[in-house]
Structure formats: C-alpha cells, structure tokens
C-alpha angles and dihedrals in degrees: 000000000000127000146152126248129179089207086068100058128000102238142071121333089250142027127230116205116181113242123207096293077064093138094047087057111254117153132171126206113239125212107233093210123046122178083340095308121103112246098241093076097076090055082058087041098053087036089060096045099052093041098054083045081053094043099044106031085058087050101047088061090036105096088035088050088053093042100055107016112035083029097227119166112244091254098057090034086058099036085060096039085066103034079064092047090050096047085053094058101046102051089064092083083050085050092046090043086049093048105046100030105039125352099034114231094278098064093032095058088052103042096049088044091054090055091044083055095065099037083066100050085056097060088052096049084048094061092058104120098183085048085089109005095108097164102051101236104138094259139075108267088204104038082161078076099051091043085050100055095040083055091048097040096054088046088063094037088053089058096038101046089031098050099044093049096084089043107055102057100039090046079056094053091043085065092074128084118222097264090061095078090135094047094051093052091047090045095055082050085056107037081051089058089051088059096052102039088057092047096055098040087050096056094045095050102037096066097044084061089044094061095052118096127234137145138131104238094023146354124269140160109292096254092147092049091042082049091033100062099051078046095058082037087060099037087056087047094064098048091048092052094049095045090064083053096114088051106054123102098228101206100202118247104273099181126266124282089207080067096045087046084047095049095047087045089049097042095052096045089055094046095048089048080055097050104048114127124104094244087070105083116243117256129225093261120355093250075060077081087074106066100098088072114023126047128261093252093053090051104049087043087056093047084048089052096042083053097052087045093054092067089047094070089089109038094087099077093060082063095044084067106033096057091050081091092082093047119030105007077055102056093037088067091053084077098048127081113264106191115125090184099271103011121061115210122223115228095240093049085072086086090071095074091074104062081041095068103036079064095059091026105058101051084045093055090044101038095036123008103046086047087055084047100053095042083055081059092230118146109239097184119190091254090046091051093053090050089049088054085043089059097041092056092054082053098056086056087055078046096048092039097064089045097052078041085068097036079050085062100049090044123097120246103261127197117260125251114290094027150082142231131207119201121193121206123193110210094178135103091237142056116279133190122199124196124212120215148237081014087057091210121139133226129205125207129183121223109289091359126127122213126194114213140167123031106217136176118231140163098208141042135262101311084065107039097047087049078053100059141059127204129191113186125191094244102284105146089206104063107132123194129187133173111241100201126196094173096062095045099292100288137163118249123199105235095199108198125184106236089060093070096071108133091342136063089180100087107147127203112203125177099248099002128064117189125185123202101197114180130230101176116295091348125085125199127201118219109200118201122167104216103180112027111239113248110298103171097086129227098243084079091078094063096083093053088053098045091052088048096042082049092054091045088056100057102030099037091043100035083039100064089030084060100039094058093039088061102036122080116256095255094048095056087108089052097061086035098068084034081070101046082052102068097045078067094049081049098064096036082056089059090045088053099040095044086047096048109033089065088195113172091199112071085211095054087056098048087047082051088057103048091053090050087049091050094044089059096045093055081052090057100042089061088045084045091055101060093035115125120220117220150196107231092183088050091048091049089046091062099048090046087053089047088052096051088049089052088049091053092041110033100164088054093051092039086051099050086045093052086050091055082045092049100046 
C-alpha cells in the first residue's frame, strides 16, 4: 500500500503537485512511498517511455523521410541516417560531464528535453509539403528550407535524446536509499521494459501514420503527423517528468570520474614523456607514471578500465552492421511485397521484428540455450559469447545479400549515376520502328511491347534532354516515350510527342501501369499494359535476416554489458559506460567510410562487403579474447582498501614508499 515516511525523504509527510487546474489554485496530496517504491519513480518510468516512442518512432520513418520527400538518393539517405545515429550516441559523454560536473542530473534532464522537445517539433514543421509549395503543384518549391529545418531539427535531437541517455537511469537509481537494494534491482527491470515497451510500439504506430494521406493543396504521405505524434510524446514526457519535481531526491553535482580517469592517463603519459631516458628505472605498467600525483586506487581502477577498453577496439563494427536495419535493410523492403493476406506491412514497420524477438529470445537463451551449454560442460565465457553474436550478425548480411540477389532479378535495369534512359512503348496494334536522331539508329517494338534503349549523360532533367533529342516514327499514332532519370532522384519524366495526341489528349502515365484511352466515335476504349511488375520478392524473407541478427544482439549486447560491469570498479561503471555508448557511434561512422569508399554499383555486394569485414574482425577478438585475463574488481578493491587502512595505522612507512616512487 501507499504511505508516507519522513525517513524517506526530509520534508513534509506528504507531498502537494499542482494538476491541470493548476492557475485557479487545485491541488491533490501525494503519498512518497507506494508498494515500497517512492513514488517518484513512476513519473522516470513514464518519462522514459514517452521519450524512447518519441525517439524511435521519429527514427523508424527517418531514412524513408530522406529518400521521398527530401529526394535523396539511398546513398545519401543512408550516409545522414547514421550520421544521426552516430551524433546520438556521442553527445551522451557531453550529457554525463554536464550532469555530474556542473547542472546535476535534475536540471540537466529538463533543459536538454526541452531542447529535444523543439528539435522535434522541427522535424514536424519540416515535413510540411504545402509550407512552401506556392504554387500548388504537389511538391515543395524550396526544398533548400525543408532541408534546412530536418538538419536543424536532428542536431537538436542529437543533443536532447543523447544528453539525457546517461541522466535518466542513473537519477532513477539516485531515488533509492541504501537498504533498497532489491527495489533498485527490480526498478532498472522495469525502467528497461519501459524502454522497450516505448521503442516497439513506436515502430509499429509511426508508419502506420506515415502511410495516411493529408495535405492542403494535395495529398501526400502523412510525414508531419508521423513526426507530430513522438513531438507531442516528448513533449508529455517532459511534463510528466516536471510534475514529480517536488519528489525527486536531487544528489548535487560531485564532479565526473571520466575527467578525473582522463587527467591520470594524461598525466602518466606526460610524465613519462618526461621521463624517458634510459637512466630513469621502468615501472611496473606505464599509468604507474602517474603516481606522483594521483593515488594508488585511482591508478589500479584506471589500469582495470584501459583493460576493459582495449577489448572494446573491436566491438564497432558489429554496430556498423546491426544498425543497418534502420537504413538499408529499410529501404530494401520498400521493394519487396508487404502484404500479410489481409494486413499490409509498411516497409518501415519491419523493424519491428526486431524488439519482437528480443522479447521471446532473451528469456529462451537464458532459460534454455546457456543451461544446454553448460550440461555439455563447455566453457561459454562472456568474451566467447560476444564472438559467437559477432559472428551471427555476419551471418544475417549473408543472409541479407541472397535475398536483395533475388529482388535484383524482379527489378527493372536502371541507368547508372550521371545518365538517362529512354523507353519506348508501343501502344498500337502494329509494328512500329522509331529513329533517333542525330545518331540515325532505329529501333523496333513489338504491339504493346516496351523497349529501353540509350544510355546519355546529362546534368538536368527532362526540358534539356528532350531539346537534346530528336525522334522520327514510321507513322504509328501510339508510340509513347518517357525519360527514365537516375540524376533528379530516379523519376519518371512525360516525353509528349506530337504524333500521341491523335483523337485523345488522356493519355495517362502511371508508374507501373500505363492506360490508353483511344476514340472510335462516341465510344472510348481503354487499353491496359503493365510496364514495371509490381514487387514480387516478399517481405517475409526478411525474417530470417532479423531473427540471425536478433539472435547475435542477444549474446553479444546483453553478455557484453554483463561483462563490462563485472570487470569495471564500482566507482568507474559511468566510464564504460560511456565506452560502450561510444562504439555504437564508431559503428555507425564505419558504415558512413566503408559505403563511401567501396563505390559498388550491386546492394548485395555491399552487404557481402560488410559481412567479410565483420568476420575479419571477429577472427581479430577472438585472439584478443583468447589472452585476455579475467579479474575480481571487489577483491582488488578489497586489497587496496587493507593496504589504506595499513597506511593509516603506520604513516612514516607509506610517506616513505611514496618519497621512493617520487625519487626514482
């Protein structure tokens, strides 16, 4: 039940928050202590989960959002979506050094929301498509604005969802007194779900508001309501979180142990520098250079860290492939076929696979796999466990590679970067020849056959290129052309020639459809030829490449945290922590170097690119893997605490030991 208690908190037996009468004066009492929790952990809990729906929810639609609104390429489209990614997950160790060194965790959690806030809102505004279509048209006449305002809008999101990551957890952890150990353990559980929880929904939810038309002047895919909704969800995770103000316990800034670690690695590298003739004795291990200046502890928790961080070298490139789900594994469902009988499946809501089966897949490794393991007597160490997901998710890029090999074979040829492509469609009931000219070369088509032909560089889009070209036809009156463009954003362009408008000016251009209305007096007949097959490879055969990378997520995230903490001091957690956080960023840098430099023209060559690279560095862990020592942080700490309290007992001895480290 709830209650109140003083010993909780040093203030007033009950607490009174404001609702939203809040200027005609209403107020309501709050209990500080529900079912052995205080009360102001629900308030973190419901912040968390509104903020990664928000979060999330923005990111599922992101890349799609580059690809057909701004018309990006899906290079570019890819190259931004992880410089985002990257950006979010470096501004965490800016959020930790603001908290702990300046703000506290309190103020720093609401100013940067609040800047999250508006970054969202931004991204909202930016989808607009009637905010600068003047004249009505269907599409944005500055795209250089909207461009302008997304840019501006994931900056700010960077800093607000980034800065607040390392916050929200640990001020969750601050609420609890020393003897709620329990509660502590079962809140982080909780405060996980929540996470969770927030990111699935999300990615279930946001596409579906994607795919919904609105506009004033016309109707487009739903990109400010997609956007709209994780706004408003930040925006109610900020109230929520600054109603439960009065609750909070609010620990004071006391500096950050990542500057303290940075100054004793930058202090014995300097003085060793200093030291470094030959007539100056070698020490144990070179922070050991350091101890003129920083204690003993300080320096052994540092060696335990650097040790942990070496190990870490490695680890990006299993992110560079595992976030590829948001950007390539997303736009290569958008040319698969998405329809589940009677739901069709958006090609962003494939990410939702993913949360889906962490939630059956970590209680079945845990419950089930690891027990089989340890009957067969082998040893599944923590390191062996994170090679093993390393090598899963090269796998789910093999995986990826022979699925895009059989979209490759239902997709049309399109022309390369930098050129054009005319196709010719003959509509008749007769042969029909066209000659292209200047060239002067001919080219047959069949009735109600289509033919590609040329392939042409140009620098603009359909006015210069048909002024550009010349066409002689043999007389046929349904010869349709149209300009297939790779340079504007692979669009189709309308060639109107002359000799089409015969008794009809309705003649239609769809993108895989093509439908003719010809006239016999007062009756009209409708000639209907499919030019580009709709998507045939469906989308279920992405499930397998979801389910091996799923699997690898589960043995190498999880083990890999699990082992992380189990290896760091007590006081260090935050650094590895934000070790951690770190290579999810070099992850996605890595995609950013590898799909610049590679300049492969084939998707499933890259993918293939991708998985090598993955494998290579897995061979590379397992050796480091392999010498690596395991240790007992809390023994460690147990002997330098013994030697303290010796020091303490017996001063001249420690001063002198000191004054010889000094000496050498």
């Amino acid at each position: 039940m709830c209650s109140s208690q003083l010993e909780v908190f040093n203030s007033s037996a009950s607490l009174l928050i404001p609702l939203c009468c809040w200027g005609l004066g209403c107020w309501v009492s709050l209990p500080k202590i529900c079912f052995g929790y205080p009360f102001s952990i629900f308030f973190i809990v419901i912040n968390e989960f509104c903020e990664r729906f928000s979060y999330y929810g923005m990111r599922a639609v992101l890349v799609l959002y580059f690809k057909y609104f701004l018309r990006w390429d899906d290079n570019f489209s890819t190259a931004i979506y992880h410089t985002f990614v990257a950006l979010c997950y470096l501004t965490p160790i800016l959020g930790a050094l603001i908290a702990d060194s300046w703000l506290g965790k309190f103020k720093t959690i609401v100013s940067l929301s609040i800047v999250y806030t508006v970054g969202q809102a931004v991204m909202a505004v930016s989808s607009i498509n009637d905010l600068t279509d003047h004249n009505t048209d269907g599409t944005p006449d500055s795209i250089v604005t909207h461009v302008a305002l997304s840019m501006t809008g994931l900056i700010l999101i960077a800093l607000g969802t980034g800065g607040i990551k390392p916050c929200v957890s640990a001020f969750g952890g601050d609420q609890f007194e020393d003897h709620q150990e329990k509660q502590r353990s079962r809140f982080f559980s909780i405060f996980y779900l929540a996470i969770n929880a927030g990111s699935l929904l999300s990615t279930v939810i946001t596409p579906i508001l994607r795919a919904q038309q609105c506009g004033i002047h016309s109707k487009q895919q739903c990109y400010p309501l997609a956007f709209g909704v994780p706004a408003a969800l930040m925006a109610v995770s900020l109230i929520v979180f600054m109603i439960g103000s009065g609750m909070y316990k609010k620990v004071q800034p006391q500096g950050n142990i990542m500057v303290q670690v940075c100054k004793c690695i930058g202090f014995a590298i300097k003085n060793r520098f200093r030291h470094r003739s030959k007539e100056y004795p070698k020490r144990e291990h070179w922070l050991d250079w350091a101890s003129e200046k920083y204690s003993k502890r300080l320096i052994t928790q540092t060696r335990m860290v650097l040790k942990v961080l070496f190990l870490y070298i490695p680890l990006p490139m299993f992110w560079a492939l595992f976030d590829q789900q948001g950007s390539r594994w997303t736009l290569q469902a958008t040319t698969m076929d998405g329809n589940f009988g009677a739901i069709q499946i958006q090609p962003d809501q494939m990410q939702t696979v993913n949360p889906i089966l962490i939630v059956i897949m970590v209680p079945v490794v845990d419950a089930v796999i690891y027990p089989l393991i340890r009957k067969c007597k082998i040893n599944f160490t923590p390191l062996r466990k994170m090679t093993v997901g390393m090598f899963l998710a090269g796998l789910a890029f093999i995986a990826a590679a022979l699925v895009q090999l059989q979209i490759d074979k239902t997709l049309p040829v399109f022309p390369a970067a930098g050129q054009s492509q005319i196709k010719i469609i003959n509509l008749g009931a007769d042969n029909a020849r066209v000659t292209f000219v200047p060239q002067n070369f001919n080219v047959s088509v069949e009735p109600l056959q289509g033919v590609s032909k040329g392939r042409w560089r140009t620098s603009s889009h359909k006015t210069e290129w048909s002024k550009s070209k010349s066409f002689l036809t043999n007389g046929s009156k349904s010869i349709l052309f149209y300009l297939f463009s790779s340079v504007h954003f692979k669009q189709f362009f309308l060639l109107w020639h002359k000799l089409l408008l015969k008794c009809t000016d309705s003649l239609l251009l769809f993108l895989m459809y093509h439908f003719n209305f010809q006239c016999s007096g007062n009756v009209a007949a409708l000639n209907y030829s499919q030019d580009i097959p709709p998507n045939t490879v469906h989308m279920a055969w992405q499930i397998p490449q979801y389910f091996i990378m799923t699997c690898g997520e589960v043995v190498f995230s999880v083990t890999g945290l699990e082992f992380s903490y189990s290896q760091a001091p007590s006081n260090m957690k935050s650094v590895l922590q934000a070790g951690w956080l770190l290579t999810v960023a070099v992850g996605n840098i890595i995609v950013l170097i590898v799909a610049g430099a590679s300049k492969l023209s084939q998707q499933w060559a890259e993918y293939v690119l991708f998985a090598a690279l993955l494998f290579a560095v897995c061979i590379i862990f397992s050796v480091m893997a392999y010498f690596y020592t395991y240790i007992d942080p809390n023994e460690i700490e147990a002997q330098l605490d013994e030697e303290e309290k010796q020091a303490k007992k017996d001063p001249d001895v420690y001063e002198k030991e000191v004054e010889a480290v000094s000496q050498m």
